[in-house]
NUMISE-544506 format. One line per 5 residues: number of its first residue (from 0); for each residue x, y, z of C-alpha. Coordinates in pm, 1 decimal, always signed. Layout:
// NUMISE-544506
NUM) X Y Z; ... .
// end
This chain:
// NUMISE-544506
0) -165.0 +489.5 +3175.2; -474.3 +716.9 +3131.7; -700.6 +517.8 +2981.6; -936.0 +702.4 +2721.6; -1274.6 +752.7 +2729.1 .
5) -1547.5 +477.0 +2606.4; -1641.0 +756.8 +2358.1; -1291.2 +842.3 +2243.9; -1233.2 +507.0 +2203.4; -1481.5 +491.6 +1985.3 .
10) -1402.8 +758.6 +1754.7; -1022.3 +635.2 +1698.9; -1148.9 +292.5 +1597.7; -1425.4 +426.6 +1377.2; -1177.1 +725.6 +1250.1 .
15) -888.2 +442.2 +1190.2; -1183.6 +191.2 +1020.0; -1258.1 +457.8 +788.6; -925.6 +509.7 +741.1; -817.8 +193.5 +659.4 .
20) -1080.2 +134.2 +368.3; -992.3 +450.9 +235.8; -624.4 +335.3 +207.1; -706.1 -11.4 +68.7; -1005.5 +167.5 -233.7 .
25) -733.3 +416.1 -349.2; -484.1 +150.4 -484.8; -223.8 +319.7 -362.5; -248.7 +589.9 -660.8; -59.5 +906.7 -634.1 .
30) -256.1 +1207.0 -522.3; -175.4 +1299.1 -924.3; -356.2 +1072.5 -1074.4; -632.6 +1139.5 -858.7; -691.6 +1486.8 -971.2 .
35) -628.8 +1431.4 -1323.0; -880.9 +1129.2 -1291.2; -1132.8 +1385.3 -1175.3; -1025.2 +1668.8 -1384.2; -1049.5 +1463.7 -1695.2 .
40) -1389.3 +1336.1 -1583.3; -1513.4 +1672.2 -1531.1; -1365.6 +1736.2 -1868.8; -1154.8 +2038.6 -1699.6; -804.0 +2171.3 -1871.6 .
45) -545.1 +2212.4 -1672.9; -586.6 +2576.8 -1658.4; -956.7 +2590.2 -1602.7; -832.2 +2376.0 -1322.1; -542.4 +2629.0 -1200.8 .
50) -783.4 +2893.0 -1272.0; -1070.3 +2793.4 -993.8; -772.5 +2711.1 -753.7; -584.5 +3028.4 -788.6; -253.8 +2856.9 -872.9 .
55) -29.1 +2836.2 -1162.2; -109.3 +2603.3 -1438.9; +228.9 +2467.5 -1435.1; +151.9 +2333.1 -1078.0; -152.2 +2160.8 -1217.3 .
60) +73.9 +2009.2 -1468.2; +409.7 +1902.8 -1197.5; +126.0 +1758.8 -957.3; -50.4 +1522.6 -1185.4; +329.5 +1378.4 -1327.5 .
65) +421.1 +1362.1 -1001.9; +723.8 +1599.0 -1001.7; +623.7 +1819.9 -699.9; +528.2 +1719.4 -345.9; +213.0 +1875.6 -252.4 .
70) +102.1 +2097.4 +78.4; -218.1 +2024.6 +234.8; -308.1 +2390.2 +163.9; -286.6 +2330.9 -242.9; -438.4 +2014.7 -232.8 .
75) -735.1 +2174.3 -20.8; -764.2 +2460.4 -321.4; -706.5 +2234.8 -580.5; -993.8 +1951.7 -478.5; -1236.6 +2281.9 -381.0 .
80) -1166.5 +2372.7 -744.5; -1275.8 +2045.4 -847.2; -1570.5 +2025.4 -601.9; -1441.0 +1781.7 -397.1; -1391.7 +1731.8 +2.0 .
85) -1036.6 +1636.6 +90.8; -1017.7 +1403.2 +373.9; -705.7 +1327.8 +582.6; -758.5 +1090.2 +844.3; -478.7 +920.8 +1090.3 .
90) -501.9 +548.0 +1020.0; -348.1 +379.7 +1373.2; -118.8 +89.2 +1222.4; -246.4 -94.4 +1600.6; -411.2 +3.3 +1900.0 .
95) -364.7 +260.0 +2089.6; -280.2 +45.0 +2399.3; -69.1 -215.5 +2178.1; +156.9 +105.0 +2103.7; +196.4 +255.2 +2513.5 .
100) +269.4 -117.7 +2603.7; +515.5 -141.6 +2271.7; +682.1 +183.8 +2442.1; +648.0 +108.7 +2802.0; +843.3 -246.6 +2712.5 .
105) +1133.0 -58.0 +2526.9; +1177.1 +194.1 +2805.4; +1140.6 -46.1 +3093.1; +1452.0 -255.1 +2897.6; +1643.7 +51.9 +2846.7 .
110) +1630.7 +138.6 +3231.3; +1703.1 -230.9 +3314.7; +1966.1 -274.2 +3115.0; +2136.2 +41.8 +3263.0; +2070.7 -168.2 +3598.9 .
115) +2200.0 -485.0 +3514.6; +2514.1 -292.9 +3360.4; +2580.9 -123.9 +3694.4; +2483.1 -456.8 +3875.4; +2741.6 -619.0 +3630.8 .
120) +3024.8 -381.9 +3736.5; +2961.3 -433.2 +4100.9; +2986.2 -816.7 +4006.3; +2587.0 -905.7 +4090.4; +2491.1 -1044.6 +3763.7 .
125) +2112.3 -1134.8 +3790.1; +1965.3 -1411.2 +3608.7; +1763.9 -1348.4 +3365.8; +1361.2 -1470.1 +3522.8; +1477.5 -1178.0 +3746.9 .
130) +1554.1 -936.8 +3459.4; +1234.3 -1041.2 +3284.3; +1012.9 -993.6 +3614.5; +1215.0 -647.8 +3699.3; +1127.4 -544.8 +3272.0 .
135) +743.9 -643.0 +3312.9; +716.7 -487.7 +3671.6; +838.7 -178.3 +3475.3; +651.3 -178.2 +3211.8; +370.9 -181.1 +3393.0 .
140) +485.5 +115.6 +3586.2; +517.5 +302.2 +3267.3; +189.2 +207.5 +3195.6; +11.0 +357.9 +3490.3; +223.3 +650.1 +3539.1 .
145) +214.5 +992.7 +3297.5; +200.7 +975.6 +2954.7; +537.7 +1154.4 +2962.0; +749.5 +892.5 +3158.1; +680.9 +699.2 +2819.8 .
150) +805.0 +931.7 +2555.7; +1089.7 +1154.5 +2780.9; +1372.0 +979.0 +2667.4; +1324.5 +944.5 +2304.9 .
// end
């Protein structure tokens, strides 16, 4: 596995810290309620609001009850209109390496059991310290070859 770079490294943790105390301040409350919250505060109407973001009021209206699914492209016009940065930011659920190794294991057991099933039909039944020593010798091959080898046969 390509390892990344000390700096890259770096980022993703500090990009998936940020991340993560993002999620937990919001309270889980709906991108709505959000812009009414800061709408309201700004003591903005609805169609001030669709006004400065060049979109219908009605949109303004479905968003903050929740009845539409926004695009990243309205959201971006709508918080502009309410001077406000939006900021998306992946938020890694676990490490980066926890995740290849995760993957590496699952493919290395697919690829073994296809083995043992043809070993099975040829009567050669391995035991299973084998299996588990040809599944980790595996995933460790997965692990140190390309990135692809990992992902191919999703």
């Amino acid at each position: 596995m390509k390892h990344l770079s000390s700096s890259k490294k770096l980022f993703l943790l500090e990009v998936t810290d940020a991340a993560r105390i993002l999620h937990h301040a919001n309270r889980k409350l709906p991108i709505g309620d959000f812009i009414k919250t800061i709408r309201t505060q700004l003591k903005m109407t609805q169609t001030t609001l669709a006004k400065r973001a060049k979109v219908p009021q009605p949109t303004i209206s479905q968003l903050e009850q929740h009845h539409i699914d926004p695009t990243l492209s309205l959201l971006t016009k709508i918080f502009d209109a309410l001077s406000c940065e939006l900021v998306v930011a992946p938020m890694l659920r676990e490490p980066i390496e926890s995740i290849c190794r995760k993957q590496a294991r699952h493919v290395a057991e697919r690829h073994i059991k296809y083995l043992r099933g043809t070993m099975h039909l040829e009567k050669q039944g391995p035991d299973k310290k084998l299996i588990e020593e040809l599944i980790n010798s595996e995933t460790e091959n997965l692990l140190h070859a390309s990135g692809a080898k990992l992902w191919e046969d999703e």
